[in-house]
C-alpha positions in Angstrom: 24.6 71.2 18.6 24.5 67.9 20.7 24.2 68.7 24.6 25.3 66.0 27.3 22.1 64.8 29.2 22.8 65.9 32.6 23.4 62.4 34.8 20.3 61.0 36.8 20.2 61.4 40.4 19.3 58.0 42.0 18.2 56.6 45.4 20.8 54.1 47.0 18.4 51.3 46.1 18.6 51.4 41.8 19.1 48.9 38.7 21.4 50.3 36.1 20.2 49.9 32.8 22.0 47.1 30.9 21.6 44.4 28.1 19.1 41.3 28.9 18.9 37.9 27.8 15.5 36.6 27.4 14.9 32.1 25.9 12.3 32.7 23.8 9.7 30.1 23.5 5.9 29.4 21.8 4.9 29.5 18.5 1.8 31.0 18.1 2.5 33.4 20.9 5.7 34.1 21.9 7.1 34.5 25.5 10.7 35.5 26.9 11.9 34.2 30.0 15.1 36.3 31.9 18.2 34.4 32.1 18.9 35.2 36.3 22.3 36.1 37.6 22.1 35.4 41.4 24.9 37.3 42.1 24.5 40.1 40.2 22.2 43.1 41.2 20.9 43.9 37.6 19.9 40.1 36.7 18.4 39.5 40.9 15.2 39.0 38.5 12.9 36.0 37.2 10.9 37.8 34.8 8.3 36.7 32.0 7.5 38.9 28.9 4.7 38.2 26.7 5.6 39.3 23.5 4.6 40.5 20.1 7.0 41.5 16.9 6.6 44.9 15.2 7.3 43.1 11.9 5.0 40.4 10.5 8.6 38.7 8.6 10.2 38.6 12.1 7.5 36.5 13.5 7.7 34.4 10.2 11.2 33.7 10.1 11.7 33.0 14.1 8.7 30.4 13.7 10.4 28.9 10.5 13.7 28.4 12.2 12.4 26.7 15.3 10.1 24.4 13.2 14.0 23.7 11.6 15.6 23.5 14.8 12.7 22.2 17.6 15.0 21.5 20.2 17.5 24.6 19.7 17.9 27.2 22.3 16.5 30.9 21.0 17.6 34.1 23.1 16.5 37.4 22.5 18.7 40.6 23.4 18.3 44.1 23.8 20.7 46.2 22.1 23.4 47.8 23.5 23.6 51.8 23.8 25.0 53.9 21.0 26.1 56.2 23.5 25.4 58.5 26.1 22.6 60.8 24.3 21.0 58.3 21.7 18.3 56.4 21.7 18.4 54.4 25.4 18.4 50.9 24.2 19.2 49.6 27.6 16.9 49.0 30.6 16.7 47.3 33.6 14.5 44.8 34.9 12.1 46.9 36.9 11.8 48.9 34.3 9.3 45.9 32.3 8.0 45.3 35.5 6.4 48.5 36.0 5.3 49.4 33.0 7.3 52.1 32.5 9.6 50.5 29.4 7.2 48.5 27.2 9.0 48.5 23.7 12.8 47.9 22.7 15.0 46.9 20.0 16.7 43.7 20.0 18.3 40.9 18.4 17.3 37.2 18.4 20.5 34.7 18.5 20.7 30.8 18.2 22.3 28.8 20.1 25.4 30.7 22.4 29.3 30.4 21.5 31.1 29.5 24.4 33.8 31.5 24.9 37.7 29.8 24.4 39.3 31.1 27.9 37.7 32.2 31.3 35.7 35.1 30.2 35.9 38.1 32.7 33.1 39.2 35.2 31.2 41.4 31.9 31.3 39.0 29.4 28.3 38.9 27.3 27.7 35.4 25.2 25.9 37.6 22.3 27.8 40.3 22.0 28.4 41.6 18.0 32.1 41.4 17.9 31.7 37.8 18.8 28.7 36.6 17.1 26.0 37.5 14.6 22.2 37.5 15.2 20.1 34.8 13.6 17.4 38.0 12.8 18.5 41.4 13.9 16.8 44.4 14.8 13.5 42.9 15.8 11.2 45.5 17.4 9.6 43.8 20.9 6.4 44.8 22.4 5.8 43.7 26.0 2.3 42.9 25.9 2.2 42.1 29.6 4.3 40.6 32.1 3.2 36.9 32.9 5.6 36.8 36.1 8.1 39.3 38.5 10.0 37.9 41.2 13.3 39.6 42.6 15.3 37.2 44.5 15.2 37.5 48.2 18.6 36.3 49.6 17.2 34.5 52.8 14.7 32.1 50.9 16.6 28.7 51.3 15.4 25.7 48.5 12.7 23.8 49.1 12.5 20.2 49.5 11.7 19.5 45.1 11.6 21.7 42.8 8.9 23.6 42.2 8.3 25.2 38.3 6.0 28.1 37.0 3.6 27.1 34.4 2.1 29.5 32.1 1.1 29.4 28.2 -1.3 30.7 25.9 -4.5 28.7 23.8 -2.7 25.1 23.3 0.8 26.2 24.1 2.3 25.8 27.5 6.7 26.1 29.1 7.3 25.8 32.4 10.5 27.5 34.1 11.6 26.3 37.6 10.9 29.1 40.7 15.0 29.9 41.6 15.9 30.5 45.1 19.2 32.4 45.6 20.1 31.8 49.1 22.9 33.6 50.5 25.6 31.1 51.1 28.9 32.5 52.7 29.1 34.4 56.0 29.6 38.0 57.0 33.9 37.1 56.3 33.7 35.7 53.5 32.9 37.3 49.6 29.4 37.0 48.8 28.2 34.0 47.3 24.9 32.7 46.0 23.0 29.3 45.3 23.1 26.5 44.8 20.4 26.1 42.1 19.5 25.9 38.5 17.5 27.7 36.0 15.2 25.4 33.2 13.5 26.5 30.6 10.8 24.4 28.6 8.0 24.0 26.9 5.3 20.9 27.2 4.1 19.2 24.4 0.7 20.5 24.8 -1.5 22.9 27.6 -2.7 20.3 30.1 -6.4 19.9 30.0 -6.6 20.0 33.3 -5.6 23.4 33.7 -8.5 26.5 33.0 -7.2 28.9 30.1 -7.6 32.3 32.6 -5.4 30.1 34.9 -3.0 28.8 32.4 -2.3 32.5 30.5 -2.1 34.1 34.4 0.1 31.1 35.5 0.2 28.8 38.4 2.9 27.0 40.5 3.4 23.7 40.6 5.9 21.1 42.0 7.8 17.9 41.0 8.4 15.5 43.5 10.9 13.5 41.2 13.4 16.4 41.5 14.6 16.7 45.0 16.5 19.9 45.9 17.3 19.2 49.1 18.7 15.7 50.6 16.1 14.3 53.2 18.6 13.1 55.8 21.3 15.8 55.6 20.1 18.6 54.2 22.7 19.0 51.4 21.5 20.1 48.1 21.0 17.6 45.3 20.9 20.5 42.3 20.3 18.4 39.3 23.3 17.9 37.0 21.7 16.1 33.9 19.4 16.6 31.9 15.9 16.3 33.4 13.1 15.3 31.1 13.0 14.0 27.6 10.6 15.2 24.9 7.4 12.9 25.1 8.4 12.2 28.9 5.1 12.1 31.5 6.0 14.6 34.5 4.0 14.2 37.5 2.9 17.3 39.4 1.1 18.9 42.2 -0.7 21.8 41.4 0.0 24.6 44.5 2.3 21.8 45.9 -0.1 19.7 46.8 -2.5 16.3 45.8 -3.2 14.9 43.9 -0.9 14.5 41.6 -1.6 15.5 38.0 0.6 15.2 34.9 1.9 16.9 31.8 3.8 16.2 28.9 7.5 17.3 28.2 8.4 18.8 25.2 11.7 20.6 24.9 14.2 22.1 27.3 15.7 25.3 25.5 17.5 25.6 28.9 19.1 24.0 31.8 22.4 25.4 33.8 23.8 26.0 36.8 26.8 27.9 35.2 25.5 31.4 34.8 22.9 31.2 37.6 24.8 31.0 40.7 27.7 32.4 42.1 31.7 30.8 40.7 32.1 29.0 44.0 28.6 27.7 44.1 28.0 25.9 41.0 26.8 22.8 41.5 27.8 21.0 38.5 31.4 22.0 37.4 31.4 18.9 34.8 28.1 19.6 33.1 27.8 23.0 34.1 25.4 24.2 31.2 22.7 22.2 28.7 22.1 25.3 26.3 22.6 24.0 22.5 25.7 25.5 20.3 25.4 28.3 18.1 26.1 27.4 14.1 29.4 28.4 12.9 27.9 30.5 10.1 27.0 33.1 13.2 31.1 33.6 14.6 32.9 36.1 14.2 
């Protein structure tokens, strides 16, 4: 006979658990990064998984399709729960964090399918009804978490932007460091940003960087990307895209000289859409650089 689990007491501080969207990037060793909601409490998360695959043919065939389709944007989900009393395959955020979730089910989609009218407040892009999973029920190991930062609402955006870099061996990505200021005032609805979220990788680990510090990761900024307008203060959120493939960045290791440089390779990500809050998006004409899904994946 099937018994009801009896519901969880919580504090008044909790994360319910939910399904996660993690841009997978690397080849030899593969990392997800969190796609961050600023306004919602269960995505308030940058988060960095290092992973592994259960199955040697997953790893295969997620390599072989990137080598296909170098510039493409990967995303791996959890799954969604059965239902109340089977196998939780939902989590929250935290839950990686600390350790106490370090395995989970999920599928890995290419590309996302836009939805044809204004999707409600719980759309998910990669839901099954909508779409089908380039490889399905991949089994994810966490092998440790490479970065966790909750947003803090009174942080405003610094003067450029400013991008975690992290890798493994010869691979390296950078993701930018978010900031999800609070922007309307105690009589207003709650709104958040404005600011982006990039994902890339670089052509190559810089040589400049030692491998402990490079697999740990380290901040750095990019004074050619100015967040914030010198003389009056507005934001300047990039709209387009940022770097090409091949493209020299210069950066400044802990924000400061002298300057150093990598090499871009691909960006898997770059919005403002799903980020920050409706009446905060920065960039309602180009509002999301993320690359279609195939056809042969609708439903």
């Amino acid at each position: 006979m099937l018994v009801m689990a009896p519901p969880e007491e919580h504090k008044d501080v909790w994360n319910h658990p939910h399904q996660h969207a993690f841009t997978l990037v690397g080849d030899k060793q593969f990392f997800g990064v969190h796609m961050t909601q600023y306004h919602c409490e269960i995505h308030k998360y940058q988060i960095i998984l290092k992973l592994s695959f259960a199955k040697k043919a997953d790893a295969d065939k997620l390599r072989k399709m990137r080598r296909s389709y170098p510039s493409d944007f990967f995303v791996l989900c959890n799954q969604k729960n059965d239902d109340e009393i089977g196998p939780q395959k939902e989590f929250s955020i935290p839950d990686l964090a600390s350790g106490r979730r370090s395995e989970f089910v999920g599928d890995i989609f290419q590309g996302i399918r836009w939805p044809d009218e204004e999707p409600d407040e719980h759309f998910f892009p990669w839901s099954k009804d909508r779409c089908a999973p380039a490889i399905k029920d991949v089994r994810v190991t966490v092998e440790r978490i490479v970065l966790f930062r909750p947003f803090a609402h009174h942080e405003q955006l610094p003067p450029y932007a400013t991008y975690w870099l992290f890798g493994d061996g010869d691979e390296a990505h950078m993701t930018n460091l978010q900031n999800a200021a609070l922007a309307s005032n105690p009589f207003q609805a709650a709104a958040f940003g404005p600011d982006y979220d990039h994902v890339m990788s670089l052509q190559k680990a810089p040589d400049w960087l030692d491998a402990p510090l490079l697999e740990a990761g380290v901040i750095v900024t990019v004074p050619a990307v100015p967040l914030v307008d010198f003389e009056t203060g507005e934001p300047t959120i990039p709209c387009e895209p940022l770097f090409r493939a091949g493209e020299p960045i210069e950066v400044l290791y802990r924000g400061i000289g002298p300057a150093r440089h990598v090499t871009a390779g691909h960006s898997f990500l770059q919005c403002t859409a799903v980020c920050n809050s409706e009446s905060m998006i920065p960039c309602p004409e180009n509002p999301c650089y993320i690359s279609p899904m195939p056809e042969k994946y609708w439903r």
